[in-house]
C-alpha positions as CSV (number, residue, x, y, z in Angstrom):
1,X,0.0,0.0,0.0
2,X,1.4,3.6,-0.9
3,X,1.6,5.9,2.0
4,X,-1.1,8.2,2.5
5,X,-1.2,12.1,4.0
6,X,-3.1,12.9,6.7
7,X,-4.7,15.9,4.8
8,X,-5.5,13.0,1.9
9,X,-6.6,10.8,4.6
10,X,-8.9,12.9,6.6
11,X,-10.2,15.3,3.3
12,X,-10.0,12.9,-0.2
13,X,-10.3,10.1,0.9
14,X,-13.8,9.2,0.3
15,X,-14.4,5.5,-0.6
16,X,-14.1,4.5,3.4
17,X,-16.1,7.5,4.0
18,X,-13.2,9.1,6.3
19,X,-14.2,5.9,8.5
20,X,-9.9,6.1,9.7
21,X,-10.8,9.1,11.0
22,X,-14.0,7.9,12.6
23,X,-12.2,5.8,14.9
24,X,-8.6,7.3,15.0
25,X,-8.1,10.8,16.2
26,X,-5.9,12.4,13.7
27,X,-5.1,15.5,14.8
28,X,-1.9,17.9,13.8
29,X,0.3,16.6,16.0
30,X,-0.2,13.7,14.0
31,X,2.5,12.1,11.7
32,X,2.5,12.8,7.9
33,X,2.1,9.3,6.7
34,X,0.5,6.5,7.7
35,X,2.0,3.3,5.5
36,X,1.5,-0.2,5.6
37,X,-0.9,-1.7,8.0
38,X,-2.0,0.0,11.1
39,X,-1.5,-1.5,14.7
40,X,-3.1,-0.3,17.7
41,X,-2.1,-0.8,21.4
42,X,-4.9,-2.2,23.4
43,X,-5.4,-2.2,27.0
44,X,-8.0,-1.9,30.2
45,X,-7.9,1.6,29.3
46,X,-6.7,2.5,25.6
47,X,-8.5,1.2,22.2
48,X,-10.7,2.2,19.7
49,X,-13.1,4.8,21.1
50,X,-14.6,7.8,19.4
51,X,-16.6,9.8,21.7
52,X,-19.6,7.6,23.7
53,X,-18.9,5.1,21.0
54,X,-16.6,2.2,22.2
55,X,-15.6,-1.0,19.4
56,X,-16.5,-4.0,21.4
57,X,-14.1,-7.0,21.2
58,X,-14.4,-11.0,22.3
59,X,-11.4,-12.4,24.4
60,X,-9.6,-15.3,22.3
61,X,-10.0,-18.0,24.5
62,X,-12.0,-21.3,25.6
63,X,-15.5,-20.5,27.5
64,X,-15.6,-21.0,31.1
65,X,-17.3,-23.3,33.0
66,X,-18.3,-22.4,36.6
67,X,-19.5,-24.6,39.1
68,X,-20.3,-23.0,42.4
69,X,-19.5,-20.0,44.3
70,X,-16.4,-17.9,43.1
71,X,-14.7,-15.8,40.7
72,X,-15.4,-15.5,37.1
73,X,-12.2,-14.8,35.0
74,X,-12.2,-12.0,32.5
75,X,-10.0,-13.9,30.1
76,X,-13.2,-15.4,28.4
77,X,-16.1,-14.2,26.6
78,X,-18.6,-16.6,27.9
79,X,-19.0,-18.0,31.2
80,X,-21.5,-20.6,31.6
81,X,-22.6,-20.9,35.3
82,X,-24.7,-23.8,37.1
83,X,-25.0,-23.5,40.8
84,X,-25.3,-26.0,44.2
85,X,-27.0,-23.7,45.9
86,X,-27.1,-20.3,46.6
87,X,-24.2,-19.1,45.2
88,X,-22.1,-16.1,45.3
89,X,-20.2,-14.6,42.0
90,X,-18.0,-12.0,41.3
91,X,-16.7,-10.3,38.7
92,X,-13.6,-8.0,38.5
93,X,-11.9,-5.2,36.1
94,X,-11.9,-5.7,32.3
95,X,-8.4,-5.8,30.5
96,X,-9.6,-4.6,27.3
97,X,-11.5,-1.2,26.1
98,X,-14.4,-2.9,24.9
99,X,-14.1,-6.1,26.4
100,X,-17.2,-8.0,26.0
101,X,-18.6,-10.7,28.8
102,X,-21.6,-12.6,29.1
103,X,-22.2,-15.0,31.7
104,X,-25.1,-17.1,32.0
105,X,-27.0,-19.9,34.5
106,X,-26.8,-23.4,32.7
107,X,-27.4,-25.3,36.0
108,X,-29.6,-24.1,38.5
109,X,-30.1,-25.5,42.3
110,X,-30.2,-22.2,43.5
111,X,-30.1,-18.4,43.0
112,X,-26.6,-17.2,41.4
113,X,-25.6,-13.4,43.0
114,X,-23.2,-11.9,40.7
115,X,-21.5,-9.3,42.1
116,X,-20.0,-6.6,39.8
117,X,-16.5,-5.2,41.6
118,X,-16.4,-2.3,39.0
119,X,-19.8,-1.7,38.1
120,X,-21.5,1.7,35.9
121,X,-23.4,2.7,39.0
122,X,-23.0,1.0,42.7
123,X,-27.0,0.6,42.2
124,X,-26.6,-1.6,39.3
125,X,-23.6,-4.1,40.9
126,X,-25.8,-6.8,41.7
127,X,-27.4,-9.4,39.6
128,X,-29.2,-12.1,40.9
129,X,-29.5,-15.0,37.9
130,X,-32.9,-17.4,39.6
131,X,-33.5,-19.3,36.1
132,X,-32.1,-21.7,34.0
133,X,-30.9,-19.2,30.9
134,X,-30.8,-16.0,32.5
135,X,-27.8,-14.1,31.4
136,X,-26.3,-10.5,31.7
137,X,-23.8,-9.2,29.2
138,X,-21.8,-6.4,29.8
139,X,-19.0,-4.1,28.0
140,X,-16.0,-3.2,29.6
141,X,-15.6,1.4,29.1
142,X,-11.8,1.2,30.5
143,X,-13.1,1.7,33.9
144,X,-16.3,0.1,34.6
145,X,-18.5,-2.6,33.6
146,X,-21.7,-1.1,31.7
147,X,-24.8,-3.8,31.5
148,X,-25.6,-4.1,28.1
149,X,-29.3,-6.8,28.5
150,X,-29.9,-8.7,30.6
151,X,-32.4,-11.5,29.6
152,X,-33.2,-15.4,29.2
153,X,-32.4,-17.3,26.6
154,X,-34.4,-20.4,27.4
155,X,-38.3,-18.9,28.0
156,X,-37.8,-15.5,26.6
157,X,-39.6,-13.3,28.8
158,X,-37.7,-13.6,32.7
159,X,-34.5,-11.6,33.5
160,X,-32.0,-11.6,36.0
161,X,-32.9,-9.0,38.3
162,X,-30.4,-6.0,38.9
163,X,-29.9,-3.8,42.3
């Protein structure tokens, strides 16, 4: 690939529809060319982000399987939960902007109380999961974790409840 101005980049080029732009800030203090592919650092905190608009991303890795009380990881998209009782979760910091994580009850002989360490709002950092496909799925913003739906996949029409 030739290398590209910024002024091309951010004014002519119109067959992405300026969509670098959309998600990179280039600003003046930017370098003259870009060239070749582009890589971008990722991190709890640092991504792809253009204003309230974060690009969501899925962990490369195996899905978890939870059985009981405990921790589950954030180095998996999907965490599939069955319980022996009433059983208490948690949940702790992302490690990517974006980060996606949905965690579900498979198994249930008893409530499942997922507690958020790093919640949106300390009003929305407990979700209690009482049926079999209840699930919550959340986004990691580089500092908390925002609830994206909650909802059940086996009947449809139940939640998880939130506090």
């Amino acid at each position: 690939m030739a290398s590209k101005t910024r002024a091309f980049l951010k004014n002519d080029n119109k067959d992405f529809d300026n969509i670098l732009d959309s998600y990179l800030s280039l600003s003046e203090t930017s370098a003259e060319t870009v060239a070749g592919g582009i890589t971008a650092a990722s991190s709890a905190t640092l991504g792809f982000k253009k204003g309230a608009m974060l690009v969501s991303c899925y962990p490369d890795a195996a899905q978890e399987a939870k059985a009981g009380a405990g921790a589950c990881n954030v180095t998996s998209f999907y965490t599939a939960i069955t319980t022996d009782g009433a059983d208490a979760m948690t949940l702790a910091a992302g490690t990517e902007l974006g980060q996606l994580k949905k965690i579900q009850l498979v198994g249930d002989s008893g409530d499942a109380t997922l507690t958020i360490a790093d919640a949106i709002s300390a009003s929305l950092d407990v979700i209690t999961m009482a049926d079999v496909g209840d699930f919550v799925l959340c986004i990691w913003n580089g500092t908390a974790w925002r609830v994206l739906e909650l909802g059940n996949d086996a009947d449809g029409a139940t939640a998880p409840g939130i506090a």
